[in-house]
C-alpha positions as CSV (number, residue, x, y, z in Angstrom):
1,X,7.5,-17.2,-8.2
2,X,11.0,-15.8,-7.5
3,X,13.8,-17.8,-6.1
4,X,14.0,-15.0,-3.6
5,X,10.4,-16.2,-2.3
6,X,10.8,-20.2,-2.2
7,X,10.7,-21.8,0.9
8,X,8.8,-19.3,2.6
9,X,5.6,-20.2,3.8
10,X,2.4,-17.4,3.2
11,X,1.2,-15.7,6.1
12,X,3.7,-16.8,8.2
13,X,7.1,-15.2,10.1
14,X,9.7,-17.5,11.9
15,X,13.2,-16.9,13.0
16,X,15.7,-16.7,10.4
17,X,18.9,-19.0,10.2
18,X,22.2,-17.2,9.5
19,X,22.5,-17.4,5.6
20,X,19.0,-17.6,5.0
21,X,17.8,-16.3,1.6
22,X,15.4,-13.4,2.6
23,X,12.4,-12.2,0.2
24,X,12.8,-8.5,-0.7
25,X,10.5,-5.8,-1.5
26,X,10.4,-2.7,-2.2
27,X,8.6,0.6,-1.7
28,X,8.5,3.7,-3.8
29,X,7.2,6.1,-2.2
30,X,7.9,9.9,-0.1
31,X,9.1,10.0,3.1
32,X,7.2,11.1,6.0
33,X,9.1,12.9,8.8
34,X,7.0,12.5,11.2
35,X,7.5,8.7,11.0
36,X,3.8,7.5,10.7
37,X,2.9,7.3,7.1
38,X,5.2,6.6,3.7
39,X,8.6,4.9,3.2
40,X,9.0,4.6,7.2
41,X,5.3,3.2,7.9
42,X,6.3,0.9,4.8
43,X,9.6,-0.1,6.0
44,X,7.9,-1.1,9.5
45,X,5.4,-3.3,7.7
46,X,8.0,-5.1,5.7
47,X,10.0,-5.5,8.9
48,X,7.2,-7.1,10.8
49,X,6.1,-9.7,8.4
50,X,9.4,-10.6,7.9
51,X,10.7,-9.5,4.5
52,X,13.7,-7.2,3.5
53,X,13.0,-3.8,2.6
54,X,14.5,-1.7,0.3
55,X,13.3,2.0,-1.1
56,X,13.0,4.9,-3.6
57,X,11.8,7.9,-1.9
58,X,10.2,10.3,-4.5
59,X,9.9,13.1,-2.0
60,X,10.7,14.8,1.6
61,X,7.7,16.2,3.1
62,X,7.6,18.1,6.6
63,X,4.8,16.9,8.0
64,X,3.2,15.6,11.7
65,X,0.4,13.3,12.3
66,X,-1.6,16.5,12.0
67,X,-0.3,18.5,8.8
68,X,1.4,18.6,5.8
69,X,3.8,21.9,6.2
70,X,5.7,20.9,2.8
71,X,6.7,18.9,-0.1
72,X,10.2,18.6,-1.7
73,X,9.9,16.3,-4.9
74,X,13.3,14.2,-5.7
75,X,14.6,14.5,-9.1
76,X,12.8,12.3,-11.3
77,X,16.5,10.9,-12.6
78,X,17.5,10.0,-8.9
79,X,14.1,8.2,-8.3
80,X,15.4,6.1,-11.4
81,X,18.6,6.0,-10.0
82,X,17.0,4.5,-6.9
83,X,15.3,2.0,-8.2
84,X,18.4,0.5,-10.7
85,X,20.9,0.8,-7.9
86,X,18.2,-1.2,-5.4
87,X,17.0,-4.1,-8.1
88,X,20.3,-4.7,-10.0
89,X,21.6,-6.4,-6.5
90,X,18.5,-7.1,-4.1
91,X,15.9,-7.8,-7.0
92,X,12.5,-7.4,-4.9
93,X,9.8,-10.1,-5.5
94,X,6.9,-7.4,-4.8
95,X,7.0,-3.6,-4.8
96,X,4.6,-1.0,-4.1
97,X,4.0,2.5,-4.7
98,X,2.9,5.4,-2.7
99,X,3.1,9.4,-2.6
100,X,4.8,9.5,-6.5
101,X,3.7,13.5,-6.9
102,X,4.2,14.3,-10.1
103,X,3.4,12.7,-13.7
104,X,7.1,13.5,-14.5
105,X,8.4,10.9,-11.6
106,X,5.3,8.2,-12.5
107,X,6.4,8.0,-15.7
108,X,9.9,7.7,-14.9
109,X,8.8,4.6,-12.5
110,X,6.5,3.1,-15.5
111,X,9.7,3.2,-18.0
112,X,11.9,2.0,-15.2
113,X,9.3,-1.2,-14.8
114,X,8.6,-1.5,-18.8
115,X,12.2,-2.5,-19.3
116,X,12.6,-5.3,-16.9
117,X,11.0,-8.3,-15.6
118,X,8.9,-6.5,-13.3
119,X,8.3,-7.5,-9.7
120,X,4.7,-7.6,-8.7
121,X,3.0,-4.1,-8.2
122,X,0.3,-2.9,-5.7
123,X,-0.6,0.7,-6.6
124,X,-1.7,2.9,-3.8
125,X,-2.4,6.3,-5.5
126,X,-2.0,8.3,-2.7
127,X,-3.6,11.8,-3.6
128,X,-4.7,13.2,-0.2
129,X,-3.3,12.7,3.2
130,X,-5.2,12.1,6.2
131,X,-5.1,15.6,7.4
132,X,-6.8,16.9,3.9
133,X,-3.4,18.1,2.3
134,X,-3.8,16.8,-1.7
135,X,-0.3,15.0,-2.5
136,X,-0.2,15.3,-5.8
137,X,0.5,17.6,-8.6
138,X,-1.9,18.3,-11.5
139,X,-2.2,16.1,-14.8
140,X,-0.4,13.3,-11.8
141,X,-3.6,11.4,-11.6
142,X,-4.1,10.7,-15.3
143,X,-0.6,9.6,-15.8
144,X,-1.1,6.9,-13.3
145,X,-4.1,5.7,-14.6
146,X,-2.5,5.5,-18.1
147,X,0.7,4.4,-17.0
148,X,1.0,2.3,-13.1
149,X,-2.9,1.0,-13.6
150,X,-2.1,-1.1,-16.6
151,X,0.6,-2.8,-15.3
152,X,-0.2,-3.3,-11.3
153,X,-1.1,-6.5,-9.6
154,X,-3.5,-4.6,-7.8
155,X,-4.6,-1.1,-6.7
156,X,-6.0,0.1,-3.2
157,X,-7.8,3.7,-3.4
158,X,-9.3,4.5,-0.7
159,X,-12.9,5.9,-0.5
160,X,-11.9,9.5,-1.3
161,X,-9.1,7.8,-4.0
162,X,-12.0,6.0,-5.3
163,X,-14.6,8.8,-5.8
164,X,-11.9,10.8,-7.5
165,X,-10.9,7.8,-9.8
166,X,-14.3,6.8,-10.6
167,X,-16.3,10.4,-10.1
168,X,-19.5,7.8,-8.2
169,X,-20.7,8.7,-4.9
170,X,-19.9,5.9,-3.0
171,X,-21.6,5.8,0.3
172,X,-22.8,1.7,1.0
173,X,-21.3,-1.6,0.6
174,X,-22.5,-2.1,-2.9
175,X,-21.5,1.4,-3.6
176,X,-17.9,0.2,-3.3
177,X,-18.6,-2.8,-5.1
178,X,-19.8,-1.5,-8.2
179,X,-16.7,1.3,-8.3
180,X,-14.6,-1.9,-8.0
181,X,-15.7,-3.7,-11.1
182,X,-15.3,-0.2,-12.8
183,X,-11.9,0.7,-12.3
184,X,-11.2,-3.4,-13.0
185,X,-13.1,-2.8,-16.3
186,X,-11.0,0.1,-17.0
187,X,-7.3,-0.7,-16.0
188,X,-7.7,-4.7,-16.1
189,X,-5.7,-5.0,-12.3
190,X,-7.4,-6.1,-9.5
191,X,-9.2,-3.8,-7.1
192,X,-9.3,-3.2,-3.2
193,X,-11.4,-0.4,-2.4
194,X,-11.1,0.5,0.8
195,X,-14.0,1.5,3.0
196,X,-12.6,2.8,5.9
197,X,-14.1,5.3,5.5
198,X,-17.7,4.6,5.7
199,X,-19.5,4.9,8.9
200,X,-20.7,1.8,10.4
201,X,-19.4,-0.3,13.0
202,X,-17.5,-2.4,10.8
203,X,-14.6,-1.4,8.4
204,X,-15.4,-2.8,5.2
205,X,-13.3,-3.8,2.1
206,X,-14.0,-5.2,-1.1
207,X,-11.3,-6.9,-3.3
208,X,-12.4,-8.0,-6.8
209,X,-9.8,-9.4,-9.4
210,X,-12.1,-9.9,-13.0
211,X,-13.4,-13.9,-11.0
212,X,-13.7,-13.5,-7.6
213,X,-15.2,-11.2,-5.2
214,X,-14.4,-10.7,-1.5
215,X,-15.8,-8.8,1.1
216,X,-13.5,-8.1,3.7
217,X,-14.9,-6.7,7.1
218,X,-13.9,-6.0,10.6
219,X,-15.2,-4.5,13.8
220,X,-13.9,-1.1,13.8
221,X,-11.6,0.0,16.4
222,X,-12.9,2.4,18.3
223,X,-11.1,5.8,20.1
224,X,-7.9,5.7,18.0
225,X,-7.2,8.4,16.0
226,X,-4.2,7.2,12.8
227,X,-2.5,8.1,10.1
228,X,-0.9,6.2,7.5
229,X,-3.0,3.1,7.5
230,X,-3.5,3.2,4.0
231,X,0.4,2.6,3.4
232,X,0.5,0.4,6.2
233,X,-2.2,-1.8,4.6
234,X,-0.8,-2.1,0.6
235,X,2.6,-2.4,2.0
236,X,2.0,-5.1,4.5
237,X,-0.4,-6.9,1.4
238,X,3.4,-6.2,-0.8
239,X,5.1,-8.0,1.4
240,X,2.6,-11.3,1.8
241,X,3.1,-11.6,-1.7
242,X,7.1,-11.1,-1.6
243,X,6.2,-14.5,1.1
244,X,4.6,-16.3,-1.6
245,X,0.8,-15.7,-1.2
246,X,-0.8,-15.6,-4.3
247,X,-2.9,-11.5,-4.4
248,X,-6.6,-12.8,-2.7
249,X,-4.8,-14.8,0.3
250,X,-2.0,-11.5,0.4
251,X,-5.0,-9.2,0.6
252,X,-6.4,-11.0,3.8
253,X,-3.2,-11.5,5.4
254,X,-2.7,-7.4,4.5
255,X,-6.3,-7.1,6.2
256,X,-5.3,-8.5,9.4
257,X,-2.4,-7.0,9.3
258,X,-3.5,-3.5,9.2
259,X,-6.6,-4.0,11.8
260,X,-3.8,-5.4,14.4
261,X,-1.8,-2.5,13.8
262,X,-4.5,0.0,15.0
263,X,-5.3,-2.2,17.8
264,X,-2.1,-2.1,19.0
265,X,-1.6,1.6,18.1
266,X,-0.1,3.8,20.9
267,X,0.3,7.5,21.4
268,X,3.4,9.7,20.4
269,X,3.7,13.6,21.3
270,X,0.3,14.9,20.1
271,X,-0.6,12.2,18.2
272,X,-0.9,8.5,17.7
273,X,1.0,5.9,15.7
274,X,0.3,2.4,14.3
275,X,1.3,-0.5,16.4
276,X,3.5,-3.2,14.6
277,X,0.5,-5.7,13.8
278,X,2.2,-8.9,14.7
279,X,0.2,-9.2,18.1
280,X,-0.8,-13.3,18.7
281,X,-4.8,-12.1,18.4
282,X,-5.8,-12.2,14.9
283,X,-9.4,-10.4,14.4
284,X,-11.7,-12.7,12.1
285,X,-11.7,-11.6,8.7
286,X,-15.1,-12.0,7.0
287,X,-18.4,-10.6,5.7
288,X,-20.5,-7.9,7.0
């Protein structure tokens, strides 16, 4: 583990002394402008549990909690630019990526991590926002597969990720669980698909790594209506491991996390926002 990350207990956040050696991470991901989802929803989780956060945004988009009006892509050489200027001085124990866009800026992200020691990954291959806009380009898809997949600690699909990753029809618990031993037969990272979903009064996960096999499940929360919880979740399981926790305890920590944050959710405008997850009830994290 990083020197960055000694010292600090998993799973927990405590006040810091002046001069205290924080842990970093980093996100790589779009921005969202209407403050819910992407780099900002990212930035919040890192905040909350306690970790520095730094960035590379791969895109603008002009969106709401209800619609994507537009995209703006950033340079592929200014997302590398990004990402030396950020680890050359803060060096981030764990990173994530989000929106990339375009197979032009994943590859420039996979060269960028091929020619360092490389912090660890969590892939969340963001292809279609809540509100049914598809964020990515075409050909984008393949090139993550062939290029993030391989070298990611883990990656989080969601169910609709999933099915387009896998092309099953994933509809039940061990529907999920079988497209998570495929895409860890396939890209040898670990695997959290998340069934959030499914319908059922519990929101169901399942994490798999090549050895062990977790089922993560929660009461749903009823009458709240979110965006970016997927970024929320695989940034807040980033940061557990920029803490110290080794990728199953991060996952559970991320799971809690994430559930607290929509508990605590409030409304903004027209829509609805994700609390900050740090609320002193922790839901039960278990089977189904």
């Amino acid at each position: 583990m990083d020197c960055f990350a000694r010292g600090v207990r998993c799973g927990t956040v405590s006040a810091m002394k002046t001069g205290t050696r924080l842990p970093c991470a980093l996100t790589i991901a779009g921005s969202d402008s209407g403050g819910g989802a992407g780099i900002q929803a990212d930035l919040k989780a890192f905040a909350a549990i306690g970790v520095h956060g730094t960035s590379a945004i791969t895109c603008l988009t002009a969106q709401n909690p209800g619609e994507v009006r537009g995209v703006q892509p950033t340079r592929r050489g200014f997302v590398r630019l990004q990402l030396e200027t950020v680890c050359d001085a803060l060096r981030p124990v764990a990173a994530k990526s989000g929106m990339l866009y375009s197979a032009a800026i994943i590859r420039e992200v996979a060269e960028f991590l091929e020619g360092r020691r490389r912090p660890l990954l969590v892939v969340d291959p963001v292809m279609i926002a809540t509100s049914g806009a598809w964020l990515i380009r075409g050909g984008a898809m393949r090139a993550m597969q062939e290029r993030l997949f391989p070298r990611a600690a883990l990656v989080t699909p969601n169910l609709d990720e999933a099915v387009a990753l896998t092309g099953m029809e994933l509809a039940t618990l061990a529907d999920l669980q079988r497209a998570a031993r495929v895409l860890r037969d396939q890209h040898g990272c670990a695997v959290l698909v998340k069934g959030g979903h499914l319908p059922g009064p519990k929101a169901v996960d399942v994490f798999w790594d090549g050895r062990t096999e977790r089922v993560l499940s929660v009461e749903r929360v009823r009458g709240v209506s979110t965006h970016g919880t997927g970024c929320t979740y695989s940034a807040a399981i980033a940061a557990y491991l920029a803490r110290g926790c080794r990728l199953e305890q991060a996952v559970v920590e991320g799971k809690r996390y994430i559930t607290e944050s929509i508990r605590t959710a409030g409304r903004v405008g027209k829509g609805w926002v994700l609390g900050w997850g740090t609320g002193s009830r922790q839901p039960a994290v278990g089977g189904p």
